[in-house]
C-alpha positions as CSV (number, residue, x, y, z in Angstrom):
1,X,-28.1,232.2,89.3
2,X,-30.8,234.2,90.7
3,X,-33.5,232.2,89.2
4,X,-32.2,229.0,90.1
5,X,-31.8,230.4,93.9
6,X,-35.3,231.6,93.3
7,X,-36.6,228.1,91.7
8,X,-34.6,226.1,94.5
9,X,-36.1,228.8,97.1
10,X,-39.6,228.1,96.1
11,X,-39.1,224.5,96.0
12,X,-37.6,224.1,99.0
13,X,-41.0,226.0,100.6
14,X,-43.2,223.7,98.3
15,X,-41.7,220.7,100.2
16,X,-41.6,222.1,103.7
17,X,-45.1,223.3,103.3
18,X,-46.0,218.9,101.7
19,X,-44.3,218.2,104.8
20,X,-47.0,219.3,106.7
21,X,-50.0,218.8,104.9
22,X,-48.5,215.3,105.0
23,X,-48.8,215.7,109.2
24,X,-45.0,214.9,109.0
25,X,-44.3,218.7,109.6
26,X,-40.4,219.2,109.4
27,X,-37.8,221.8,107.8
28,X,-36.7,220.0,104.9
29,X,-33.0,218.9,106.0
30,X,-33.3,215.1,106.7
31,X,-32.5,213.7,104.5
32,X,-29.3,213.0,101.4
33,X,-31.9,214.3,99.3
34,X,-33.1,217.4,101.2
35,X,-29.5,218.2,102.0
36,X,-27.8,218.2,98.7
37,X,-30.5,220.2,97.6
38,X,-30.1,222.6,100.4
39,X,-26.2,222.2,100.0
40,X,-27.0,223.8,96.2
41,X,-29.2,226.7,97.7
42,X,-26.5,228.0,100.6
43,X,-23.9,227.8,97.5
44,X,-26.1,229.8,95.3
45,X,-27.2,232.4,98.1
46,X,-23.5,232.6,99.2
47,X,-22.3,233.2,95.5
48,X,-24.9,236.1,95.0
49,X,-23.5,237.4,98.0
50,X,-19.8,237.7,96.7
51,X,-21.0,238.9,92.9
52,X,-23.0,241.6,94.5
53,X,-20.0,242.4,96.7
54,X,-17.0,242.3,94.2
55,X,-18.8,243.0,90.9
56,X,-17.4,240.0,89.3
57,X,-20.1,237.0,87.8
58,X,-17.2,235.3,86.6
59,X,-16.7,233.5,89.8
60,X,-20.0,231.8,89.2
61,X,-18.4,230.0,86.4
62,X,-16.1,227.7,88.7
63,X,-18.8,228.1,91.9
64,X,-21.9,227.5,90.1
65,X,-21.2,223.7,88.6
66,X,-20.4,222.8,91.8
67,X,-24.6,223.8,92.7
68,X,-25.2,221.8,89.8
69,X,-23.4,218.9,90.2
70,X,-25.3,218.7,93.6
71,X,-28.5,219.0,92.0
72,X,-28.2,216.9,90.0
73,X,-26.7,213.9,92.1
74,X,-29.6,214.1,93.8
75,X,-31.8,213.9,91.5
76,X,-30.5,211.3,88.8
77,X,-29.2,209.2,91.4
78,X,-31.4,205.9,92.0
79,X,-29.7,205.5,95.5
80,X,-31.2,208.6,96.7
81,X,-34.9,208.5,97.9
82,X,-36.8,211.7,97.5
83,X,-39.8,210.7,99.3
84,X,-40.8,212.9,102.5
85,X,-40.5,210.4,105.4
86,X,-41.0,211.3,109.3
87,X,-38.2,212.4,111.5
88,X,-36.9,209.3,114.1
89,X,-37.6,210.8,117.6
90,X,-34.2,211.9,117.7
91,X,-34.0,214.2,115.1
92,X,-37.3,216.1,116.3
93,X,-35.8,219.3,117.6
94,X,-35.2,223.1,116.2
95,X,-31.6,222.4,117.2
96,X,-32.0,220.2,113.5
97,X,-32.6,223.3,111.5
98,X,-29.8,225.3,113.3
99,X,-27.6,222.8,113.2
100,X,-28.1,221.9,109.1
101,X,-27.9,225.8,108.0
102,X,-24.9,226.8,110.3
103,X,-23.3,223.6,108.6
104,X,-24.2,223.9,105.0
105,X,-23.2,227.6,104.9
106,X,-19.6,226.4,106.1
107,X,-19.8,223.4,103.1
108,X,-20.8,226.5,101.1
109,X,-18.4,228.7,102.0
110,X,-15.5,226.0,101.2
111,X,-17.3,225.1,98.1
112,X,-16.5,228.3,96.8
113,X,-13.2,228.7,98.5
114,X,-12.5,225.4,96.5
115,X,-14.1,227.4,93.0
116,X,-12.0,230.7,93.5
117,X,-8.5,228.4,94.3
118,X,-9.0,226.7,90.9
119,X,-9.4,230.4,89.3
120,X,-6.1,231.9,91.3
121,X,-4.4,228.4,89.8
122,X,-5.1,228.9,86.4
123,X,-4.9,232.6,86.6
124,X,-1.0,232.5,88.0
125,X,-0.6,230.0,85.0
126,X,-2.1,232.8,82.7
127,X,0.2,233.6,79.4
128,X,2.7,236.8,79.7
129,X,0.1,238.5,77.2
130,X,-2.6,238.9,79.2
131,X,-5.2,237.8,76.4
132,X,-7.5,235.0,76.4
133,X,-10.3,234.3,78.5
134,X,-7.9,234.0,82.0
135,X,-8.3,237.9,81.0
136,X,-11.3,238.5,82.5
137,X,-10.7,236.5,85.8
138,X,-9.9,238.5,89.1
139,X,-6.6,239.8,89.7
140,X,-4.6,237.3,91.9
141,X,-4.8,239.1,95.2
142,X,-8.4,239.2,95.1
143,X,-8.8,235.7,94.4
144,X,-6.3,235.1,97.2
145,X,-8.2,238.1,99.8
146,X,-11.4,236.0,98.4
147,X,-10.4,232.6,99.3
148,X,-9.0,233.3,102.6
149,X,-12.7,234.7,103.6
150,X,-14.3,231.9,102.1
151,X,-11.9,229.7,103.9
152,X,-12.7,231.9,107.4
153,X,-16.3,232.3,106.6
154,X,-16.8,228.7,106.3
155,X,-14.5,227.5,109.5
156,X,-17.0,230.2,111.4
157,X,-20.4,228.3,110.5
158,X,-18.7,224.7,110.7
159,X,-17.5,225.6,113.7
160,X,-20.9,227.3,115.2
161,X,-22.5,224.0,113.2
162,X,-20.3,221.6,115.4
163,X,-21.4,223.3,118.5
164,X,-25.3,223.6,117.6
165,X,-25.1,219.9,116.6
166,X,-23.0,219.0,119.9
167,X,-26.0,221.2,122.1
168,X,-28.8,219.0,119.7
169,X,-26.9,215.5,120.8
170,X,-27.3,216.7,124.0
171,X,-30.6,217.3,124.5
172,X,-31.5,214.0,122.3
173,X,-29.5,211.8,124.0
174,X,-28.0,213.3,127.0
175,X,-24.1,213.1,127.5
């Protein structure tokens, strides 16, 4: 997971940095593309963040495919243009970048929230044995404890998202 946060880090810089030797010059966030690749590097950073905080990888194994699957919508889909284009006047403000992070680190956040329910499902489902792979899964309470954060964490940044987008609208637009 590291690498691919790494690989995703670096390629997010590479197209920020085309961006403006292009003279577009923007944070890349614009557009589906941008953002579902974005949307895979605030999971991946966020899930780092929790396996260095609880000692557990096995979380990555229902929060990870979720990165994945986002990559790779982006990429196979023929719908999805990955072209840099320029922002509409609108869109030209830092309030965009403040707006897209706060945001994506909520989607993050519920991502995983999402991951870690599925685990606490099939973990209270585990057999009265305790053997099999469910084994090595996080005791309920901490999958409980973890999705209630996630859950908090990402109501937080959605919520700070919604306001930075609301103070963005109204310095594009007015009221």
């Amino acid at each position: 997971t590291a690498l691919a946060v790494a690989g995703n880090t670096a390629g997010i810089i590479m197209r920020w940095v085309e961006s403006h030797q292009m003279g577009i010059g923007h944070a890349p966030l614009s557009n589906m593309y941008e953002s579902l690749v974005f949307f895979a590097w605030t999971i991946g950073i966020l899930f780092l963040f929790i396996e260095r905080r609880h000692k557990n990888a096995n979380i990555g194994a229902f929060a990870i495919p979720l990165a994945f699957l986002a990559i790779a919508y982006a990429s196979l889909n023929p719908n999805i243009s990955e072209r840099i284009q320029p922002l509409v006047p609108a869109l030209k403000s830092n309030w965009l970048i403040a707006h897209v992070f706060t945001c994506f680190l909520g989607y993050a956040a519920f991502t995983i929230a999402f991951g870690v329910s599925i685990m606490y499902l099939l973990k209270k489902r585990e057999r009265s044995d305790g053997k099999g792979l469910l084994a090595y899964l996080p005791q309920l309470n901490i999958l409980d404890e973890l999705t209630h954060r996630m859950v908090l964490f990402g109501f937080l940044f959605l919520s700070v998202g919604i306001i930075t987008g609301a103070v963005w609208a109204n310095s594009a637009w007015g009221s």
